[in-house]
C-alpha positions in Angstrom: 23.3 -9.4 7.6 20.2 -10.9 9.3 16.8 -9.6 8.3 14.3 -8.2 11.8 12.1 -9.9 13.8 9.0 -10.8 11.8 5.8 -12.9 12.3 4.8 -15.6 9.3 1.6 -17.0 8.2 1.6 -19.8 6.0 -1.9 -18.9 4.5 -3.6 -22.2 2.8 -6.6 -20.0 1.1 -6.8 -16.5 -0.6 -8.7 -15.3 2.0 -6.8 -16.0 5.1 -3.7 -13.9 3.3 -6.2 -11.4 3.1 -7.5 -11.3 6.4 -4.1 -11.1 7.8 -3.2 -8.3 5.2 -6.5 -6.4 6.4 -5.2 -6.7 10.0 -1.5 -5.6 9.6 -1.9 -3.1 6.8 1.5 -1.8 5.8 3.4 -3.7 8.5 2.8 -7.0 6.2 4.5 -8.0 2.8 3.0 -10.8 0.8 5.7 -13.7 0.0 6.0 -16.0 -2.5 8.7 -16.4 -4.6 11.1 -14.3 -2.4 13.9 -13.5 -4.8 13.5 -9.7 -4.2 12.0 -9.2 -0.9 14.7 -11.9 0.8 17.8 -9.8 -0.1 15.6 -6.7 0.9 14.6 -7.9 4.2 18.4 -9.6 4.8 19.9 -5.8 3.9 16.9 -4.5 6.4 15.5 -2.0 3.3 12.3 -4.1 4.6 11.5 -4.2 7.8 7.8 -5.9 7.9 6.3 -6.9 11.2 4.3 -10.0 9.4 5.1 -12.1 6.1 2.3 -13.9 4.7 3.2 -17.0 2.6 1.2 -17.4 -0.5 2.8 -20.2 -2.7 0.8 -22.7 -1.1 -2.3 -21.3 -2.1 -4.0 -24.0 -4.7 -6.1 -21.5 -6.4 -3.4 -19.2 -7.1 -1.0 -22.3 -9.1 -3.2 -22.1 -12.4 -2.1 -19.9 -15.5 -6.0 -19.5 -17.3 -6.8 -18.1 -20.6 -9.8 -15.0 -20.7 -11.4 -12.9 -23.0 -8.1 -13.1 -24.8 -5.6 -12.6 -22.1 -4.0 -14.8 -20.2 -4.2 -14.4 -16.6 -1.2 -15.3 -14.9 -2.1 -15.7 -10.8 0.2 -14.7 -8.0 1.6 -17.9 -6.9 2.8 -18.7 -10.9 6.5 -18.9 -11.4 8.7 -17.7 -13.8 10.1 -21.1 -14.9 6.7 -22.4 -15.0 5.4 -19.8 -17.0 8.3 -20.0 -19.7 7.7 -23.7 -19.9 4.6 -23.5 -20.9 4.2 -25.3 -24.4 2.4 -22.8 -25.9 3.6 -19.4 -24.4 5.3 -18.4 -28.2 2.3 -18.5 -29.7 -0.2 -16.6 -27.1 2.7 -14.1 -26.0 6.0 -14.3 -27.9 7.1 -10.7 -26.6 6.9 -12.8 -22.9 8.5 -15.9 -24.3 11.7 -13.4 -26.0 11.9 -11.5 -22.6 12.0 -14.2 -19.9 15.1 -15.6 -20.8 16.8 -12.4 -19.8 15.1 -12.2 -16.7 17.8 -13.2 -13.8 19.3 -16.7 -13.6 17.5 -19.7 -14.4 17.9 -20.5 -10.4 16.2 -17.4 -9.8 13.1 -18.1 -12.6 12.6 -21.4 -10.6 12.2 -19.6 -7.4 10.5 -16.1 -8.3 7.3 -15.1 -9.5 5.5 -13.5 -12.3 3.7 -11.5 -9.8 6.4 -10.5 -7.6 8.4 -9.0 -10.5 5.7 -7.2 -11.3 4.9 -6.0 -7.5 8.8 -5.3 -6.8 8.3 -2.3 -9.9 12.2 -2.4 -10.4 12.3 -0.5 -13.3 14.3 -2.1 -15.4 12.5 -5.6 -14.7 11.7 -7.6 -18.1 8.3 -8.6 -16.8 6.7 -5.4 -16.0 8.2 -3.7 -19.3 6.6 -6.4 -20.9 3.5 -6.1 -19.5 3.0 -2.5 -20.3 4.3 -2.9 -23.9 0.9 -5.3 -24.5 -1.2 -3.0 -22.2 -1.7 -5.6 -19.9 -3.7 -5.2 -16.5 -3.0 -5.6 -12.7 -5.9 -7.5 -10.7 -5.9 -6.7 -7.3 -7.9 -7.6 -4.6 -8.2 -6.9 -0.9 -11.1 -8.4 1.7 -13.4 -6.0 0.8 -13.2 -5.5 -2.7 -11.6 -6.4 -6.3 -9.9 -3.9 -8.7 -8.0 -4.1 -11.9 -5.8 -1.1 -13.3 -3.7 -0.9 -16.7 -0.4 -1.4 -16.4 0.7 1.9 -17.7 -1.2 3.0 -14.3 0.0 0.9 -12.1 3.4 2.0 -11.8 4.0 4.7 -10.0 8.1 5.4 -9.9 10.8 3.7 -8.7 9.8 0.7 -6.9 6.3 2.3 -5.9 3.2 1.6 -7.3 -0.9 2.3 -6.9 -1.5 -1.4 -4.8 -3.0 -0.2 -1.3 -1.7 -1.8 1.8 -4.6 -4.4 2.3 -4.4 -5.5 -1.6 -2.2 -7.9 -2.8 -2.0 -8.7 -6.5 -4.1 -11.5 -7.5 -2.8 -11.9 -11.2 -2.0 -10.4 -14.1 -3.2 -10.3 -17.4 -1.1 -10.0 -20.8 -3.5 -9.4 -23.5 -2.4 -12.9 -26.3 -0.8 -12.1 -29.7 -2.9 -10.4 -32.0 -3.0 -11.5 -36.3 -1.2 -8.9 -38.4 1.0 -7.6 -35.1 4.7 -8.4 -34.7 6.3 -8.5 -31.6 10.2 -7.6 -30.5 12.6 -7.5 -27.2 15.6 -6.6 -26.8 17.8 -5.3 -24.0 22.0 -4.7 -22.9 22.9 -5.5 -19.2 26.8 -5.5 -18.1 26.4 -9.0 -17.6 23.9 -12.2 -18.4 21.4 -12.2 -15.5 22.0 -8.4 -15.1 19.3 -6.2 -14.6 19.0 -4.2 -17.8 20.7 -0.6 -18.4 18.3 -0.2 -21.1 15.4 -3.0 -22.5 13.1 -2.0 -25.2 9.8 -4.1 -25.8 8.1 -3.4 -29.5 4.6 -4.7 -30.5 4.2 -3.3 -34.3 1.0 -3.6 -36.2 -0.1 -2.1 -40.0 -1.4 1.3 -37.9 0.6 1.6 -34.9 4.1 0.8 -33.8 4.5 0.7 -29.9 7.7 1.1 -27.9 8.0 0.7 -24.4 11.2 1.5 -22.3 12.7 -0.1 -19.4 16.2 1.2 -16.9 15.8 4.7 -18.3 12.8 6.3 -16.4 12.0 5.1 -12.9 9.1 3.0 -14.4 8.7 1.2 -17.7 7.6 3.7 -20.2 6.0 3.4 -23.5 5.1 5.6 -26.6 2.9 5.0 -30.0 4.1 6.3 -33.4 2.2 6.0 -36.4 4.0 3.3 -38.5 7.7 5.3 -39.4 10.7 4.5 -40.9 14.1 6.7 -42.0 14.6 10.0 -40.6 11.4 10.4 -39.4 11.8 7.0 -37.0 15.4 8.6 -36.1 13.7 12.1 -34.7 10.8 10.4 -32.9 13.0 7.6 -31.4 15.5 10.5 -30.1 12.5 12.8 -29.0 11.3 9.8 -26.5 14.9 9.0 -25.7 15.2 12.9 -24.3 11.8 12.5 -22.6 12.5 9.8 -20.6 15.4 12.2 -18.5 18.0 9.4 -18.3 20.4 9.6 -15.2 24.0 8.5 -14.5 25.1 6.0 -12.1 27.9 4.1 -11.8 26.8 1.5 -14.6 26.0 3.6 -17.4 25.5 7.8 -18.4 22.7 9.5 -19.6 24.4 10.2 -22.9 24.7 6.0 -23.2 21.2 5.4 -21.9 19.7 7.8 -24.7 21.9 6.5 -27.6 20.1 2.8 -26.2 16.9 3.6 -26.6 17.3 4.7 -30.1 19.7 2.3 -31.3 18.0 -0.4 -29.1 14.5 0.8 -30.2 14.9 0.7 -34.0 16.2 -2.6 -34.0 13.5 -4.0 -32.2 10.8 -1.6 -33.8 11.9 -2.8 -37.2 12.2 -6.7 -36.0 8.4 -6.5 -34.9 7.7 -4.9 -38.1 9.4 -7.9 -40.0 7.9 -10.8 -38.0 4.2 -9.3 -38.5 1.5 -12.5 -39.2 
């Protein structure tokens, strides 16, 4: 299929994309690395009046540390990203998850951002980025917001971003001493998106779990630190709360039994790989 008619702007600065997002509103999508909107706008699910190009935007190249995050900006992709020399020692739950994410064809094309702004909910990136507590930055031409992760999305390929903001960056907060990190995930195929991925970030107070292909949004839950029977019940009490459906990939019997078998493993590999 062809996509529909549709205006482009190749913007060169931040704010010419969002001058042009202030004048079309909801009738514009921002592009950059184009691995999910393309097939979207070739099946006509998107119909946009205007695409605005962003990957040409200097300012928006640059992966920068803050505060003890690092801030990853829109125009960042994902085969850059996992390149970087020292991404295993600022964010190893990143560096385990972005192997699984598509194809490496696909890394070198897509975004961080754009994963994170398609909210498919079984996407590695956003699972990952709520498992840390990361943060959304997003800005429009009159004003800058941030919002948590865990806020940001909203269901099934929705989120809170307005129709004037586009996302700016995001931030995943860098590994902390004395926490272990874990990800894990089964897909029908290599390149798959997930039926089930489970991201764990374990620490001597806390163990974390968040949940990806199960609930229409990544999901996460903190225990106290558990192990035995008591891991088993709370593991099967999120697995019901999530309210797994059927398709044709997988049921909702399967999808529970994954989060706990799935979420113990990679509970108790965080746990063991605490420094």
């Amino acid at each position: 299929m062809k996509p529909a008619p549709f205006g482009y702007l190749r913007a060169d600065t931040t704010e010419e994309a969002l001058a042009a997002l202030h004048q079309h509103g909801a009738e514009a999508r921002i592009l950059a690395g184009g691995q999910s909107l393309l097939p979207m706008l070739n099946m006509r699910l998107a119909k946009p009046a205007m695409l605005i190009d962003i990957m040409r935007i200097a300012a928006l190249a640059t992966v920068t540390e803050e505060a003890g995050a690092i801030v990853i900006p829109a125009a960042v992709r994902q085969a850059a990203l996992q390149a970087r020399p020292a991404l295993r020692e600022e964010l190893p739950l990143l560096a385990d998850a972005l192997p699984w994410v598509g194809h490496y064809q696909t890394r070198a094309r897509g975004t961080v951002c754009g994963s994170v702004a398609h909210a498919d909910p079984s996407a590695e990136i956003p699972l990952c980025l709520v498992a840390l507590g990361g943060a959304i930055r997003l800005r429009s031409r009159r004003k800058r917001r941030t919002i948590p992760a865990e806020a940001f999305f909203a269901g099934m390929m929705l989120t809170e971003k307005a129709d004037d903001e586009m996302i700016e960056a995001v931030s995943y907060p860098k590994r902390q001493p004395g926490t272990g990190y874990a990800f894990a995930e089964i897909g029908r195929r290599h390149g798959d998106y997930a039926l089930v991925a489970v991201a764990a970030v374990v620490d001597a107070q806390r163990m974390r779990l968040a949940v990806g292909g199960v609930a229409d949004h990544p999901t996460a839950r903190d225990f106290p630190v558990l192990d035995g029977a008591a891991l088993d019940d709370a593991l099967n009490r999120f697995a019901w709360d999530l309210g797994a459906g059927e398709d044709v990939h997988a049921t909702a019997r399967y999808r529970r039994d994954l989060v706990r078998k799935l979420g113990r493993k990679a509970l108790e590999d965080a746990a063991s790989c605490r420094t």
